[in-house]
N, C-alpha and C positions, 0 to 999 in steps of 0.2 A: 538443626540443619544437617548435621554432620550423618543421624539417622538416615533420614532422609535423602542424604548421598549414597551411605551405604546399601541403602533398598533399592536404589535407582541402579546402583554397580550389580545389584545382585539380578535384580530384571533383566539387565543385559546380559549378564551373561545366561540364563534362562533361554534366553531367546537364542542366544547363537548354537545350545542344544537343542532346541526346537527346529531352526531349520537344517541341522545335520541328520533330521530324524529322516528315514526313507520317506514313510508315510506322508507326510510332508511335503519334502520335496515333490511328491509325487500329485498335490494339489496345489496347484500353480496359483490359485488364489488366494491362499490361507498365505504361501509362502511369500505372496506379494504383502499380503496384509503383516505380517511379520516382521519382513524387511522395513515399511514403511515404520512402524513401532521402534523398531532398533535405529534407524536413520534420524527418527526425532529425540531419542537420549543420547546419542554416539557422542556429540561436543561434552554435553556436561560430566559423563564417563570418561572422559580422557581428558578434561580438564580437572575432575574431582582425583584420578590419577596423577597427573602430573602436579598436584599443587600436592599431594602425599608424599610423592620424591622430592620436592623443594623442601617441604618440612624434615624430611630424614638426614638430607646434604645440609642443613641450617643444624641439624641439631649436631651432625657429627664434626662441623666447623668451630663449633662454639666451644666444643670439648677440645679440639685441636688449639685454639687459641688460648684456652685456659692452660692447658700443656706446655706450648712454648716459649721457647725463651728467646730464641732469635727474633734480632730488633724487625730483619728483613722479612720473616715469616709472618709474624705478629700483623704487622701489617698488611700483607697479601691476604691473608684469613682475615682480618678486621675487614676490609676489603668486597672478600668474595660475601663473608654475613652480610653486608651493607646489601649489596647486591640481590641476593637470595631474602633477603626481606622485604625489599619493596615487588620483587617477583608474587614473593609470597598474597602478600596485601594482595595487588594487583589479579590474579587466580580469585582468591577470595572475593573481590569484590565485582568480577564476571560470573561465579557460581552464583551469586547472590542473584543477578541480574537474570541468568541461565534459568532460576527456579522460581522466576516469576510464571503465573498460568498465561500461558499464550493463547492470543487469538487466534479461535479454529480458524479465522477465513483470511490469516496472513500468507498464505502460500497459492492461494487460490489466484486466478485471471480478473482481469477485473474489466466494469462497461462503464465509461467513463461518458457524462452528460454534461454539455456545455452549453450555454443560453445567454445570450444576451440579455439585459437588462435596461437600466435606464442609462439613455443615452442615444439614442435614434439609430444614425447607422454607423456612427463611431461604435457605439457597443458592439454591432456586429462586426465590425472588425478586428476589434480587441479581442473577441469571440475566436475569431482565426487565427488569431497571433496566438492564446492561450491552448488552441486546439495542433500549431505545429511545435507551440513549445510543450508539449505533451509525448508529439511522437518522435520528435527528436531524443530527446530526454530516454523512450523506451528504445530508441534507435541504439541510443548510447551504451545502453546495457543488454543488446543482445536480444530484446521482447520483439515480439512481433504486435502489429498494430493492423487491425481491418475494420473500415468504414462502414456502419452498419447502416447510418442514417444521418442526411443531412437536409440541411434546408438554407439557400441562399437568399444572400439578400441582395444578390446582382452586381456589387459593386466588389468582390474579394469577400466578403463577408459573410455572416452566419447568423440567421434566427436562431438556429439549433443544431447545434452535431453531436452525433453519437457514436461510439469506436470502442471498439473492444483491443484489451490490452492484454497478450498471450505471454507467461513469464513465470519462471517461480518466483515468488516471493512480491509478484506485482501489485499486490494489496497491498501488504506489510511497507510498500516503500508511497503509495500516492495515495492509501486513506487519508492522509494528513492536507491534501491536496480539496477537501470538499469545502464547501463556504462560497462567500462574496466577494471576487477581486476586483479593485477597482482600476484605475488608468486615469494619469492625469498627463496630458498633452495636447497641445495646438494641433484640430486638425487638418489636416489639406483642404479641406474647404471653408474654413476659418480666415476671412480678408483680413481678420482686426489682427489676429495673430492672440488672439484669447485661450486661455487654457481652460479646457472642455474635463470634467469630470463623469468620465462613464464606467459601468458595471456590468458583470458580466458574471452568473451561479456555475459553476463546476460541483457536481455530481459523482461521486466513485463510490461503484456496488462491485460488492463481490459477486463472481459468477457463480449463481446455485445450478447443482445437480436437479434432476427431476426427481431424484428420491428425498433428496435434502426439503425441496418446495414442489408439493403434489398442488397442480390447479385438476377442477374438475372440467371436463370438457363441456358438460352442457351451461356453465360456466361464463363461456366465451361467445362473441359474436366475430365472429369471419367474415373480413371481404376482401375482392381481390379487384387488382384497378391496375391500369395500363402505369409506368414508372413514367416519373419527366424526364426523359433522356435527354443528350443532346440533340437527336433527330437525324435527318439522312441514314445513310446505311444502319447506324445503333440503335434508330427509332425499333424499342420494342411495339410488335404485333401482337402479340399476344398478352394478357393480361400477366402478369406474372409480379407485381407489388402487392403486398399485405397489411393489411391493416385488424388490428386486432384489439376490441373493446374488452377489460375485464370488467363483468354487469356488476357483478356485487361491492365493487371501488370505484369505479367508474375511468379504471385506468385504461387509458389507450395508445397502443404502440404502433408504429410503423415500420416497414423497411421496403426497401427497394431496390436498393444496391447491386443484388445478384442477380443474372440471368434467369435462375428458376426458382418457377414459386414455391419449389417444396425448399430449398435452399433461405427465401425470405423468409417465410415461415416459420425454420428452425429459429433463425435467428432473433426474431420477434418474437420469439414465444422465451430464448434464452432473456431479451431484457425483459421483458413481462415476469419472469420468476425474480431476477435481482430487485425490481423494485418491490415486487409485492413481500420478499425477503427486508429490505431494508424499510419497509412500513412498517414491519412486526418486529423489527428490531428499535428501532423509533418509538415505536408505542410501548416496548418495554423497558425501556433506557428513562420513558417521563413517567412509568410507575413505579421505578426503584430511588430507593434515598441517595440523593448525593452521592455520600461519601462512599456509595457500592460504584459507582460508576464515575469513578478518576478518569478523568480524560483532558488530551489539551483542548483548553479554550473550553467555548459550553456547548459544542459538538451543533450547535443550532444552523443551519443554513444562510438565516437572516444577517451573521456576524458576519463583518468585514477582516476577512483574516489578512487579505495580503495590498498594499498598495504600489502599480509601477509608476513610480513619476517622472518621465521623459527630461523636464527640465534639468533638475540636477540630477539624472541619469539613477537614481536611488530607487532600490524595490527594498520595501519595510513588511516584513511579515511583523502585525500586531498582537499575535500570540506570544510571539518568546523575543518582542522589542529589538529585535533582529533586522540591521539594516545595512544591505550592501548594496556598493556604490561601482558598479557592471551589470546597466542592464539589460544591454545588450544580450551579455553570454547567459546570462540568467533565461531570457527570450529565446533564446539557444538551445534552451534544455539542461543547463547547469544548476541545477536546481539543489544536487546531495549536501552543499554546506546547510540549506535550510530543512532540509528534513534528515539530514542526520542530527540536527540542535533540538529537532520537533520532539523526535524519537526519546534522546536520552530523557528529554523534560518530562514526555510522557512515564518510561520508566520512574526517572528520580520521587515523582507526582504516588504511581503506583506502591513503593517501596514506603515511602510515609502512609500512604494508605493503611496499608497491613502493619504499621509497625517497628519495619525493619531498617528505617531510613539513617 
């Protein structure tokens, strides 16, 4: 591991004479790709740094405590080494974490798919409550969030929404977010005062490049259809929603959202590459062995990963037996105590993988 520090110090600094090169500088693309390269080693170089200066201060303290004689020093240096060793550990066991292979598509934007389930039109409601505790949550941290595509169920609710989430690192925080949530609550239209069990799939793709996922264009079937607006003044005139079959899956996207249809279009044609991205990731994930593909829970959609239960106010994520008693703020968008739990499990899980646990 320690090699493998050293190689990683030694690439970085490679790179910071690379872009002092004129030639370089002087192609603004290379120099971006560069930059991007040094930005993703920069923590573990200056972590693998600073855990080198804690071991030099550790080792010239040890020798100072062996030296003196004063009862008062003796213990100030017994002290600072106590210190500086759990520092130390601590470094070490964030490189460790550092030099796991990261997921290419943690920094990427992500299209997040929400559907109601069983449960009639409680699910679509639950649908809605899952769809604003999503953008509050990306509200929270500064993401931007745009509606790509919806479908009501007239009552607050949702057969389906779609919403793309603009953020670095917005993958890396709500992949952990895909599966089957359920909701247990009495609901308003409940006389007996019965608790109703409904469901509701949440979906998070990474947003591919067109270079990343080439569709062929003779591929696709295109059509364009008037949007359901709300009417009066907003009733669109002109045709301007898309709808878009891929033949060889038979996948089919919509959008409508935006005033112009080259505008739906893009955007339809962006979810159309995430899914068709996460089918080929799906289909390779159930032809690799298990123990290649460490991940929390069995990554399956069918699992019920999280349940809200209104009565005693409890949301239990049943991957990591995780159950807090706010579920309001949870509904809120407070969501980081359970995916920062998801996250480490996922690493701890990764680290026994290879070995290193």
């Amino acid at each position: 591991m320690l090699e493998k520090l050293a190689r990683i110090e030694e690439r970085y600094e490679e790179l910071n004479r690379l872009m002092a090169d004129p030639d370089v500088v002087m192609d603004h693309e290379r120099l971006a790709e560069l930059a991007r390269e040094q930005a993703g080693i920069e923590e573990v170089v200056q972590t693998t740094r600073r855990y080198r200066a804690v071991e030099k201060e550790l080792s010239e303290t040890r020798e100072l405590l062996e030296e003196a004689s004063d009862p008062e020093m003796i213990e100030l240096a017994r002290s600072e080494a106590e210190a500086l060793e759990r520092e130390r550990e601590e470094l070490w066991q964030k490189l460790r974490l550092l030099l796991l292979p990261r997921d290419p598509n943690d920094e990427k934007n992500v299209i997040v798919e929400i559907r109601a389930g069983a449960g009639g039109e409680e699910a679509g409601l639950f649908a809605a409550d899952l769809y604003r505790m999503y953008t509050r949550y990306a509200e929270a941290r500064g993401w931007k969030t745009d509606l790509l595509s919806a479908h009501s169920t007239g009552i607050g609710g949702f057969k389906e929404v779609i919403f793309q989430v603009q953020g670095r690192g917005a993958y890396s925080r709500l992949k952990y977010e895909s599966g089957v949530h359920r909701v247990q609550r009495v609901p308003e239209t409940e006389a007996q005062g019965r608790i109703h069990t409904s469901t509701a799939t949440v979906a998070v793709l990474p947003e591919m490049d067109e270079v990343e996922v080439s569709i062929n264009p003779d591929d696709l079937e295109i059509e364009v259809y008037r949007s359901s607006g709300p009417g009066g003044q907003h009733m669109q005139k002109n045709a301007t929603a898309v709808r878009i079959t891929h033949k060889p899956t038979g996948l089919v996207v919509s959008c409508e959202n935006e005033r112009s249809q080259t505008q739906n279009r893009l955007r339809a044609l962006a979810v159309l590459r995430a899914r068709l991205y996460d089918m080929e990731s799906q289909q390779q994930m159930e032809e690799q062995d298990e123990a290649r593909r460490r991940q929390v829970g069995s990554g399956e959609r069918s699992e019920k990963i999280r349940t809200y239960n209104f009565p005693q106010n409890r949301v239990t994520d049943h991957r990591i037996g995780k159950s807090l008693y706010r579920l309001e703020e949870v509904l809120n968008g407070d969501l980081d105590e359970f995916i920062d739990e998801l996250a480490t499990t996922e690493q701890a899980e990764r680290l026994q993988a290879l070995g290193v646990a």
